[in-house]
C-alpha positions, 0 to 999 in steps of 0.5 A, a space after each residue: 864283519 864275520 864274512 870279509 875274513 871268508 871272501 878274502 881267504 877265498 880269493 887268495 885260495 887259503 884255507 877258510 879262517 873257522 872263527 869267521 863263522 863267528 860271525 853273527 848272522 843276524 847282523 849281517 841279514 841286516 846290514 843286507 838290508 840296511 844297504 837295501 833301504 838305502 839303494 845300495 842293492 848292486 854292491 851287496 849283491 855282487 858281494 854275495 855273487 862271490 859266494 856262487 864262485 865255488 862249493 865252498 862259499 856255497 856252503 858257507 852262504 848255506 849256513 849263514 843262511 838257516 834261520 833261527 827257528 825253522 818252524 817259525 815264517 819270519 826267521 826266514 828274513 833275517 838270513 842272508 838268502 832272506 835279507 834279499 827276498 825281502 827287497 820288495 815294496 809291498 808294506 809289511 803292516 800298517 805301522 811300517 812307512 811305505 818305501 815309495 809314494 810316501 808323500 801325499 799320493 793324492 796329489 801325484 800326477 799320473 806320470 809320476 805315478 807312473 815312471 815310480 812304478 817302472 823303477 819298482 818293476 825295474 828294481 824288482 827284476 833286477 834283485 829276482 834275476 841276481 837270486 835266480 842266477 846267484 841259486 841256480 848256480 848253487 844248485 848246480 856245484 854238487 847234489 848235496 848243495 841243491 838239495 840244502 837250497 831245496 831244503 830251505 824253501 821247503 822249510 821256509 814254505 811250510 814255515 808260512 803256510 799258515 799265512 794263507 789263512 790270515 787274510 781271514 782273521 781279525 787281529 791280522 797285524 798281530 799274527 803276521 809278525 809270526 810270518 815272511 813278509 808279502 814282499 819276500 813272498 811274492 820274491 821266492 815266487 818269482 825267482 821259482 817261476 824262473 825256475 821253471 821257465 824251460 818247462 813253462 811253456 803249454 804241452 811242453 815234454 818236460 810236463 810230462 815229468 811232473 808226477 802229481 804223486 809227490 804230493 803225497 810222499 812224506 820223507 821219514 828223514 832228511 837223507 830220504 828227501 835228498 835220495 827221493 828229491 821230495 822237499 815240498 812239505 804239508 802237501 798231503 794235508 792240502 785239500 785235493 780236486 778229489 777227496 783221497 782215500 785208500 782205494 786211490 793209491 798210486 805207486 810212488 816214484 823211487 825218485 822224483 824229477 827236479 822238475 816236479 820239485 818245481 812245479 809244486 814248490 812253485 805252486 806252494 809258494 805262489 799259494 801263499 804269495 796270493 794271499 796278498 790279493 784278499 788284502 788288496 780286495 779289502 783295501 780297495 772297498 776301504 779306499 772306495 768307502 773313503 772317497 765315497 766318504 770325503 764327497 759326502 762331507 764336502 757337502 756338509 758343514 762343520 766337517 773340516 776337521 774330519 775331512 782332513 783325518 779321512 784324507 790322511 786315512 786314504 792317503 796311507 791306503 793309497 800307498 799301500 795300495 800303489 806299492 802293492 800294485 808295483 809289487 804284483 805288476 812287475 813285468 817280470 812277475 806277471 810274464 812269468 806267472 803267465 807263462 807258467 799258469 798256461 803251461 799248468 793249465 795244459 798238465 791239468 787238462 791231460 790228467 783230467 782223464 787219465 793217471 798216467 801222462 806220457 803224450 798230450 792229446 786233444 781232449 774232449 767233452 763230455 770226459 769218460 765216467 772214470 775218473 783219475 785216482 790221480 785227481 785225488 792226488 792234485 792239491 786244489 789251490 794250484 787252480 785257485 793259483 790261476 784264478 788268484 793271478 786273474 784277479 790280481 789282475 782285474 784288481 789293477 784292470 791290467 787283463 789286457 795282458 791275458 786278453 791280448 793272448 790268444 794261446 792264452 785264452 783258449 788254454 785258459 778256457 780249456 781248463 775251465 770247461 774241463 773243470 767247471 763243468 765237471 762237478 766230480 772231477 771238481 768236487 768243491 762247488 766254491 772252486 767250480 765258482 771262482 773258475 766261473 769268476 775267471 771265464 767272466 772276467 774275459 767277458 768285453 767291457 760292457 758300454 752301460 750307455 747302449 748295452 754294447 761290449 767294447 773290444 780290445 784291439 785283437 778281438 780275442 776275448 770275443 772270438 774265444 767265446 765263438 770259436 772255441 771248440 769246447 764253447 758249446 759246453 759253457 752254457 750248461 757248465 755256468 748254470 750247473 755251478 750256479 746251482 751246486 753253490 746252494 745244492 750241495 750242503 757245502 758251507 757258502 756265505 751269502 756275501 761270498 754266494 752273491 759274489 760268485 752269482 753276480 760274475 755269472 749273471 753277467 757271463 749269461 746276459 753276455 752269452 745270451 747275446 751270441 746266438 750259440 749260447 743262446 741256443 744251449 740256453 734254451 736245449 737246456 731248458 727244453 730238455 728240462 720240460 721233458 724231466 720235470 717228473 723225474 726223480 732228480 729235478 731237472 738242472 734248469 728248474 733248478 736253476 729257475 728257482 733260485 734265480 726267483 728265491 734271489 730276486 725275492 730275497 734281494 728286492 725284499 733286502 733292498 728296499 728294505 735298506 732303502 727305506 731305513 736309509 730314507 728314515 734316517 736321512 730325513 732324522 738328520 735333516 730335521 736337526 734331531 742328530 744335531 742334539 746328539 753327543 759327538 760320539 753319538 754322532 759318530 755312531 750314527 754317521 757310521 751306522 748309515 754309512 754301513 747301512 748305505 754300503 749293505 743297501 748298494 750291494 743288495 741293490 746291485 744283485 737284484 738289479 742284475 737278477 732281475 734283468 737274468 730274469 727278463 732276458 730269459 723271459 723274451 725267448 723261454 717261457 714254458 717252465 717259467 709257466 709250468 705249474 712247479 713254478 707258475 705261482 712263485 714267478 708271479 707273485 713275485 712280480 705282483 709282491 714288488 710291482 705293487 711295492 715299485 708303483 703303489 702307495 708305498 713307493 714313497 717309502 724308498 725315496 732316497 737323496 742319492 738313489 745313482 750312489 746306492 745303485 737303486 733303479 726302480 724304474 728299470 726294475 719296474 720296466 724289466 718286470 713289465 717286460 717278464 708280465 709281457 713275455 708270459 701274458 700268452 700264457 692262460 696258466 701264468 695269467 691265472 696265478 696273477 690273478 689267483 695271488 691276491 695279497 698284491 693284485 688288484 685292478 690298480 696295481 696295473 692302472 698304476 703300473 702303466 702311469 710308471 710306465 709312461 712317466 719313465 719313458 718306456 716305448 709307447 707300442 710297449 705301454 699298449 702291449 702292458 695295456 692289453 694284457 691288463 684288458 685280458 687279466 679282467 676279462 679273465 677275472 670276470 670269469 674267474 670270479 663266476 667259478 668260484 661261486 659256482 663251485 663254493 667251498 671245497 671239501 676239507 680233503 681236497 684242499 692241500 694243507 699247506 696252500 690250502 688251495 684246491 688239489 689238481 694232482 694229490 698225492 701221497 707223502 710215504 711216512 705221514 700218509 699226508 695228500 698234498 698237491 704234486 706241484 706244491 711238494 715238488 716246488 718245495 723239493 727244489 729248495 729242501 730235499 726233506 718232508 714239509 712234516 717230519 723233516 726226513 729225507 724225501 724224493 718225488 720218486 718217493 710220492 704215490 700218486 692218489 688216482 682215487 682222490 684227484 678222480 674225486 675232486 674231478 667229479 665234484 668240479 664236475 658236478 658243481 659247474 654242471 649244476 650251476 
């Protein structure tokens, strides 16, 4: 090869023979490589340590080591530095043999398993620490050679930014060949994070030298990026915490510290080495669906064959997951992640509330008004970087290691809460959602058998959530990204919406159980009783309102699947498919199958809305009974109590209703509950009775035997009946009303309920009267005239004094006479 001529003239200190050059630099990355594959990895590494021995060899190792095309992901494997990045297990496509757990991963024992992913992490370290080593050493012979290393992984970073958004495309095997490896990826990360292991520590002096301006400077040569030391590319075109504007320029560095170098181009890489995670996200709901599948043909006949495909499927997933886990596990990649993701969130926390950062102080919330220009500078995905390293995590349920840190935990909390809360320091909602994810995630493990969470053995996730001395600011924090995911007119998915509330029903119905958090719940919701008339909505009706626009949506979804999935079982089970085709079949078979999946993800959602519902029920009722939401919150209860207990409750018999997490009977029990908590009220008790679509002196009767053959608490059954005995009572005199007053005057009847006026008033572009509880019921979910669609406000509205003084007199009049 081209390069023993160089290593030789190099020991002997003659001259460097220039027709060595010659060599090919493609054959030698892949003889790298080759030596790789074949466990060869000391000998080649200790080969190219020589090229550490002096500037010399240094720059010969540089040469050799710049790609073909430096704009195009891929080349820059087929380097020499490239070729030993790429030592890494993690499967480049779905063609390419997994280099471990090749065999049938399903037979494996859990030791096995085990002592395979030890070796890989060993491995890894082993190959990360020789780079490390091998590049520090080069960096440190002259300034001009760092400046080549940093060269190239600025290079190779902008080379493979695009690979961020591939996760999301459809053709993901075609494009990914255009890119680096998820392997070599995750290599650069780590041996960058080891870069920046003496700063990698919270409130740590040297942070005080990352200066978030450098993510703005664009060299206009490469002279000027070795003089400015800026070798990050595409940073100024990344989406920032703030959007940037003219107004919020800052003054440059004449030259940035080595150590802002890092942690950007840290940053950089980790962001695109994270794009693993999606995958992985998708691999595992494919491996579920898999299992899921395999059970459900075991029961079946007339299947073997496709048994055994779906096995060979899940089998290959299997790899690729398990060598994907040892890829992302390795101790060496997750110590340093964390190390470096805590010393981050400790620069974040400072900048929140000023440009300059020459000290760390304790900060406190709520932060001043102003906010930092430099904010406008931060590229957003260094915070989803840490939410990524959660998730990575939670994907392989290895937490324990952030859950065992304390330090950890309450650095992570802290900017949480500094950011979550705080909706223009954060603009993007999705962002502010996904830190709600990563608080959820330290939330205890929940025992579903008693309703109890389970602890690790220090207690810390526990204690954060009690002892942290931000953690009284949590409370209105979640419900505040609760609602911006749908209020602020950014672009949600539902899939991805439900996702980003699902975490957080969870994170409240933890909370509700401390009774800090309990408290601020229910401050949040009293001051939201004080507002009700102002001209924004207050944050807790707000919130109330979505929860009950979920519910209805949810229910209706799920029971909506769940009696076409009843529908197409029982076709099945009469023989009708049987004289299908077998392609039609198929079709069928994976119709319900796609079906059964959509109907268990509804199901999931509703169930925990619901219960959100309930527990907020026992302790807040006020708003849940105000006139704004009184009729949405009980003809919801009527709509799916009729749908749960009455004649059409056949409908949604499924043959497996625990697979797809289908609980009637807990959410008719939580809906009895909520019917219970707000019985005291007179105005909740008569918007049941006025929503007539589904109430009836049934619904109840049949309510209570549901409620008795499913085993709820007798005293609890009584508590139902009684209120079922005041609902007649008052329907009685309800009844006797009506009659009195007769038929209403076209104009005080509202036009959209058509039900009789309490409070008109007047809408300002169409003079329309209209009910002040039904316009701002309608405002809480579009922020538009029912009419004419422009923009409207309830400060906008004028109260009609003379027309609800008229309607007053009527009814007046009318009871009178009678």
């Amino acid at each position: 090869m081209g390069l023993v001529p160089v290593l030789e003239a190099e020991r002997l200190s003659r001259p460097v023979p220039l027709s060595s050059l010659e060599a090919d630099k493609d054959a030698i990355a892949h003889r790298v490589q080759t030596d790789a594959r074949g466990r060869d990895v000391t000998s080649t590494r200790n080969v190219l340590k020589l090229f550490t021995n002096s500037e010399t060899l240094a720059k010969l190792f540089m040469e050799f080591t710049a790609p073909d095309d430096w704009s195009k992901g891929s080349a820059y494997e087929r380097t020499l530095l490239g070729s030993l990045l790429a030592m890494n297990p993690c499967p480049r496509g779905s063609e390419e043999e997994c280099e471990f757990f090749s065999r049938n991963i399903m037979d494996a024992g859990t030791h096995e398993t085990h002592t395979t992913i030890m070796f890989i992490w060993q491995r890894l370290n082993s190959i990360c620490d020789d780079i490390h080593r091998m590049l520090k050493s080069i960096i440190k012979l002259s300034s001009e050679l760092r400046h080549q290393v940093l060269h190239w992984i600025g290079r190779c970073l902008e080379a493979n930014r695009g690979k961020t958004e591939l996760w999301s495309a459809h053709d993901v095997e075609i494009y990914q060949k255009d890119f680096a490896s998820d392997g070599f990826c995750l290599n650069l990360s780590q041996v960058l994070l080891q870069l920046c292991e003496p700063f990698s520590r919270p409130n740590s002096d040297m942070l005080l030298k990352v200066k978030a301006t450098y993510c703005r400077v664009t060299p206009a040569s490469d002279q000027e990026a070795k003089d400015m030391c800026v070798h990050a590319i595409g940073l100024d075109k990344e989406k920032t915490f703030v959007p940037y504007t003219e107004e919020q320029r800052l003054p440059q560095e004449k030259q940035y510290h080595f150590i802002s170098e890092c942690f950007f181009l840290t940053h950089q890489a980790l962001h695109i080495a994270y794009s693993i995670v999606y995958k992985l996200y998708k691999l595992a709901g494919s491996i579920g669906r898999l299992k899921s599948l395999v059970d459900m043909m075991k029961e079946g006949s007339g299947y073997t064959r496709i048994v055994v495909l779906i096995k060979m499927q899940l089998n290959r997933e299997l790899c690729w997951y398990y060598n994907m886990k040892a890829a992302l596990t390795g101790f060496g990649l997750v110590k340093s992640c964390l190390s470096f993701h805590i010393a981050t969130a400790s620069w974040l926390v400072q900048i929140a509330s000023r440009d300059e950062v020459t000290d760390f102080r304790e900060i406190a919330l709520p932060l001043a008004n102003e906010i930092p220009k430099i904010l406008s500078y931060v590229p957003e995905f260094i915070l989803s970087n840490f939410t990524m390293f959660i998730s990575s995590l939670e994907v392989f349920s290895a937490l324990d290691v952030i859950k065992e840190n304390k330090e950890c935990l309450h650095q992570f909390m802290t900017v949480i809460l500094v950011y979550m809360g705080s909706p223009r320091r954060l603009v993007n909602s999705n962002m502010r959602a996904q830190l709600a994810e990563a608080v959820e995630s330290f939330v205890p493990e929940l025992n579903e058998s008693d309703g109890t969470y389970k602890l690790s053995a220090s207690g810390y996730e526990d204690s954060v959530f009690k002892e942290h001395r931000l953690i009284s600011h949590l409370a209105e924090a979640v419900l505040n990204v609760f609602v911006s995911i749908e209020m602020t007119g950014q672009s949600v998915d539902d899939e991805r919406k439900f996702s980003y509330r699902k975490s957080m029903h969870k994170l409240l119905q933890y909370m509700w159980k401390i009774p800090a958090h309990k408290d601020a719940i229910k401050a949040v919701s009293k001051r939201a009783m004080t507002e009700m008339n102002n001209t924004e909505a207050p944050l807790f009706l707000r919130f109330v309102n979505l929860l009950i626009n979920d519910a209805i949506f949810l229910l209706d979804e799920g029971l909506a699947h769940m009696r076409d999935i009843r529908d197409q079982e029982l076709e099945r089970d009469k023989g009708n498919w049987n004289k299908l085709s077998d392609e039609q079949m198929r079709e069928k078979e994976s119709g319900l199958r796609h079906l059964c999946m959509l109907g268990r993800y509804r199901n999931i959602m509703a169930n925990h809305t619901i219960y959100t519902l309930e527990i907020l029920t026992r302790e807040i009722r006020d708003i849940f009974c105000h006139q704004v939401m009184v009729d949405r919150i009980a003809g919801m209860l009527n709509y799916f109590l009729l749908e749960l207990v009455g004649p059409k409750q056949t409908n949604y018999k499924v043959k497996d209703r625990k697979e797809h997490e289908f609980k009637p009977e807990q959410i008719v029990a939580d809906i009895a509950h909520i019917y219970v908590y707000l019985g005291d009220n007179a105005q909740f008790c008569t918007a049941v009775l006025e929503e007539s679509r589904s109430f009836s002196e049934r619904l109840f009767t049949d309510a209570v035997k549901v409620l008795q053959k499913i085993g709820i608490a007798p005293e609890f059954v009584v508590k139902f009946s009684q209120l079922h005995e005041k609902l007649k009572s008052l329907q009685c005199s309800r009844q006797q009303e009506e009659e009195a007053l007769g038929e209403a005057p076209e104009d005080f009847l509202d036009p959209i309920m058509g039900t009789l006026m309490e409070d008109p008033v007047i809408l300002p572009e169409t003079k329309t009267n209209i009910d002040r509880s039904v316009i701002n019921r309608h405002l809480l979910s579009d922020q538009r005239d029912p009419f004419t669609k422009s923009p409207l406000s309830m400060n906008m509205v004028i109260p009609n004094l003379e027309l609800k003084q008229r309607i007053e007199q009527w009814k007046l009049e009318r009871l009178g006479h009678s």
